[in-house]
Structures are given as C-alpha cells and as structure tokens.
N, C-alpha and C positions, 0 to 999 in steps of 0.2 A: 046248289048255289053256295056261293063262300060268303059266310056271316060273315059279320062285323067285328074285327077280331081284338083279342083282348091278350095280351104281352104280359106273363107270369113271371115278374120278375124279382118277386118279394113274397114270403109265406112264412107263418107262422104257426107250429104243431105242437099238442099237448101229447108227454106221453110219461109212462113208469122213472123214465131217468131222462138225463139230458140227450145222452147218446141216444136212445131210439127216439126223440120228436127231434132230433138234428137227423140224423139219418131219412124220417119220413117225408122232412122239408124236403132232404139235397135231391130224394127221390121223385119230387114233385116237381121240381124244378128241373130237373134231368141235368143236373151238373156236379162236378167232384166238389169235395173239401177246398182244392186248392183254388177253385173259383170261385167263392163264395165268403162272403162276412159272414160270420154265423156267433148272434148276443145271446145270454140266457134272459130272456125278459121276468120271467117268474120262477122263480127255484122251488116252488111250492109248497106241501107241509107232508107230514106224515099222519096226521092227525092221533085222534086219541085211540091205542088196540084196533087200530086202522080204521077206525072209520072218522067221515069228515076228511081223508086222507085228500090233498090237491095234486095233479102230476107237475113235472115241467115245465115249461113252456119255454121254447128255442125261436126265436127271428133268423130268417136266412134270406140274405140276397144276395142274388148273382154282383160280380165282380165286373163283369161284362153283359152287355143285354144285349150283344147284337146275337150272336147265338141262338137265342131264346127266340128272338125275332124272327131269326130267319128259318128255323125248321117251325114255328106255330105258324106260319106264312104258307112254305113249305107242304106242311100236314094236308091242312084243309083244303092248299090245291088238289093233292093225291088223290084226296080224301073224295074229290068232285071227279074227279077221271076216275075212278074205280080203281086204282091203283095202291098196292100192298108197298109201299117201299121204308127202308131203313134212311135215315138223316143225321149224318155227323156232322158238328160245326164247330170250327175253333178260331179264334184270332191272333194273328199274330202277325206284328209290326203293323196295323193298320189295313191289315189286309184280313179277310174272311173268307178262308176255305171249306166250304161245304160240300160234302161226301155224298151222295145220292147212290143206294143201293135195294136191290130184289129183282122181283123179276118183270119180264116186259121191259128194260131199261130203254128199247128200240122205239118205244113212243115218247119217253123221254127225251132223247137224243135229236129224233126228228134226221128229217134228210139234211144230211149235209150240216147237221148239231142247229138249225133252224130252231128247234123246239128249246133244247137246251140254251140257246142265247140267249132267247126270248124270257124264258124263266129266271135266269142269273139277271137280265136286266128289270124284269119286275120286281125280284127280292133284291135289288142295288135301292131301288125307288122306295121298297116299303123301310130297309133296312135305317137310310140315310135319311130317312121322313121322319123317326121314331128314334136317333141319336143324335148326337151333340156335333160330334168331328166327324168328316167325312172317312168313310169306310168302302174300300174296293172290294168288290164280293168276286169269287170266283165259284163254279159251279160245278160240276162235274159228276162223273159214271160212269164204273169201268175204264176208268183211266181214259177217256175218249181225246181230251186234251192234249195230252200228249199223244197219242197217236193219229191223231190228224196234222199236227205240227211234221211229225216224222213224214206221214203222207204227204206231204205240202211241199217238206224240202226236196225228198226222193223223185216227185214231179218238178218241180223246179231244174233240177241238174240234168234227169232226162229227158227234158225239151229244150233246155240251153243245150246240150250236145247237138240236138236233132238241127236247132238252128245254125249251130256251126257248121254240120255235114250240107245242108242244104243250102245253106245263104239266105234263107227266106224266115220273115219271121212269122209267131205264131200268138195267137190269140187264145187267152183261156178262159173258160166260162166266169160268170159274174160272180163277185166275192167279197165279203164286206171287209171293211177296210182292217182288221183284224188279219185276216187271212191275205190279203193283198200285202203288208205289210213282213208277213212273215216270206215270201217269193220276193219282194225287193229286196230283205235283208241277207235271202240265201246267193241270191248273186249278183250283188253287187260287187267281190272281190273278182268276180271273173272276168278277166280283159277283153273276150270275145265278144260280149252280148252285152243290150243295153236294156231295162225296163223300164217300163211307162205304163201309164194307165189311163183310159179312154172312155168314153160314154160317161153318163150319169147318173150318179144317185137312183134308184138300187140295181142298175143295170154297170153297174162301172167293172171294167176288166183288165187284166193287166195283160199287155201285149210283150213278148219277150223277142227282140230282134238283133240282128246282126250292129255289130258297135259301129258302123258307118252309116246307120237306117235314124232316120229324125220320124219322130213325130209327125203323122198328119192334123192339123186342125180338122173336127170333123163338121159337115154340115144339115141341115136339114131342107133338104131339096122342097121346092113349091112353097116354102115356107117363108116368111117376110122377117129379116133379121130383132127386128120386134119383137115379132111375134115367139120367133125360136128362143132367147131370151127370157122371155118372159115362161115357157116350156120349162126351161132348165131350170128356173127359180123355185118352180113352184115341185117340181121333181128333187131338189137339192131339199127345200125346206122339209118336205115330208119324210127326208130319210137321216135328217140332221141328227138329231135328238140320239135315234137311238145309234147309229153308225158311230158317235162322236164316242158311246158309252162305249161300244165294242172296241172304238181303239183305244182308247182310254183303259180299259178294264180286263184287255188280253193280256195272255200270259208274256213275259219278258223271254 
C-alpha cells in the first residue's frame, strides 16, 4: 500500500567541511549543484587541539520541486508493483519529462500505453496538487512515445490508401483523444480522405473515408431519444476528466 507521502525538498547536513554536508544534502535530495540553493548555515569551529571541534552545517533546496515530486510519487508506486525501475525528471519550459527505466517496462507500458497514461495522469494530479503553476508532465519508457506516434501515422497513410483503392471507408478501434488527434492531424493535408470521429466517450473512433463520404448521425435503436441522451452524458462525463488531460498533455 502507498503511504502518505512526504516531498524532500529541503535538508540540511553536518559534516568535516562544507563540501562534503553540501554534497551529502545534493545526495539526498537526488539533484545536481545547478538545481539547488545551497547556504552555509553554521561554518562551525575547530575547537581546542580538536576537541569540542563543530562540523559544517550546509542548507540545500531544490530549485524546482516538481521533480522531487514526481519520482517520490513515482518510487512508491514501483515500489507497490514490485517493480526495480530507474526515474529521471527534469523541467523544462513548464513542462516535466520523466524517464522511467529497468526492466519489466511491459507492465509499465500496459496495452496500448493504457498503463502508462494512466500513471503520467496520476503524477499530473499529485505533481500540480503540490505546486504553485501549472506543470504538464510527460511520462515515458523506452522511448514508447515516440513510437507509437511513428505507429499511429504509418497506420494512418496505410489505410487512407486502402480507402482510396477501395472507395469504402474504414473504422479504427477506439482511441483517446490523444491518439485520435494524432490520425486527424496526419491526414488531414490529403485531398482524398476525409476524418471523423464517432461513438462515445471511451468507445469514440475515428472513421477514415472517402472525401465525398459525410458523416452518419449515429442512433441507438429501441432506445427513447431521452433516454439515449441521457446514455451519452453520463458516458461523456465519466471519461471527461481524464480524456481532457490526455489531450491536453500529449506530446505536440
């Protein structure tokens, strides 16, 4: 079970000189020199033929906390999955890329980065709970990001062909709006095809068809317009939230 967790964003170490309780801080805090304030609060004594002798004493805090944040977050999930992994995080322009590395990354990842979304949207929630300005986290391992992107457009162009050989259009499994996103922006320059996207919330798909092909309205047969309605709302509202953050928070 994941404690209640506590964000080390400040420490202060006694040692022989400055340099090694500056060093023991940066080492606690798992960040460089250049991230970090780092005061001498006590310069202490040497005392008399060394005894009575006081060390150092060095204050260090991070520059940024989101970091800190988001691999203690991070850890103790691992840490609850039995999972050995490595966590880089850095910021930059308002954005947080965190590195997830070891092995097993395939449960990480989950089908279809399921798992992985899921996570980058839970450390968006803890990160953005625990700072001031809003911060976009980005998540990743093994580079999966990018090569689902690459997957994504390489499917795109070869089923916009398949649609022009055919005339008939085609339906692709269901895709949050991140990945939806990324198949309208791959063809949209192409004069042949048109895209759309259908059903609802977490069922929604994008239909790729011929550029004379409209949209159908779709219905739900036996159903009282009400009633269907009232279906879609409550299907919309449960996938709002996080759908909103994955397009919001995918990659450009």
């Amino acid at each position: 079970m994941i404690s209640l967790l506590q964000y080390l964003t400040k420490t202060e170490k006694t040692a022989k000189s400055a340099e090694d309780a500056k060093n023991l801080a940066l080492s606690e805090l798992g960040i460089t020199e250049e991230d970090a304030v780092i005061t001498v609060t006590d310069e202490g004594s040497k005392g008399f033929l060394g005894i009575g002798s006081k060390g150092v004493t060095v204050s260090v805090e991070a520059k940024d906390a989101a970091p800190i944040i988001a691999k203690t977050f991070l850890s103790q999930v691992f840490d609850a999955m039995g999972l050995d992994a490595e966590i880089s995080a850095k910021t930059d322009d308002k954005t947080l890329f965190t590195e997830i590395s070891g092995e097993h990354m395939g449960l990480v990842i989950g089908k279809r980065g399921d798992t992985l979304d899921a996570l980058q949207y839970l450390t968006s929630l803890v990160v953005n709970h625990e700072t001031e300005d809003r911060i976009r986290v980005i998540l990743d391992t093994e580079n999966y990001r990018e090569k689902r992107h690459t997957a994504l457009v390489s499917l795109a162009n070869r089923l916009a062909d398949k649609v022009l050989r055919t005339g008939k259009k085609h339906t692709l499994e269901p895709m949050n709006p991140y990945e939806r996103r990324i198949i309208h922006s791959c063809l949209q320059a192409n004069d042949g095809v048109t895209t759309f996207s259908i059903d609802e919330e977490p069922r929604r798909r994008v239909v790729i068809a011929p550029k004379n092909s409209k949209p159908r309205t779709s219905t739900l047969p036996h159903i009282s317009s009400h009633i269907a309605a009232e279906h879609r709302q409550q299907n919309h509202n449960k996938a709002k939230n996080y759908d909103e953050f994955l397009a919001e928070n995918g990659e450009e």
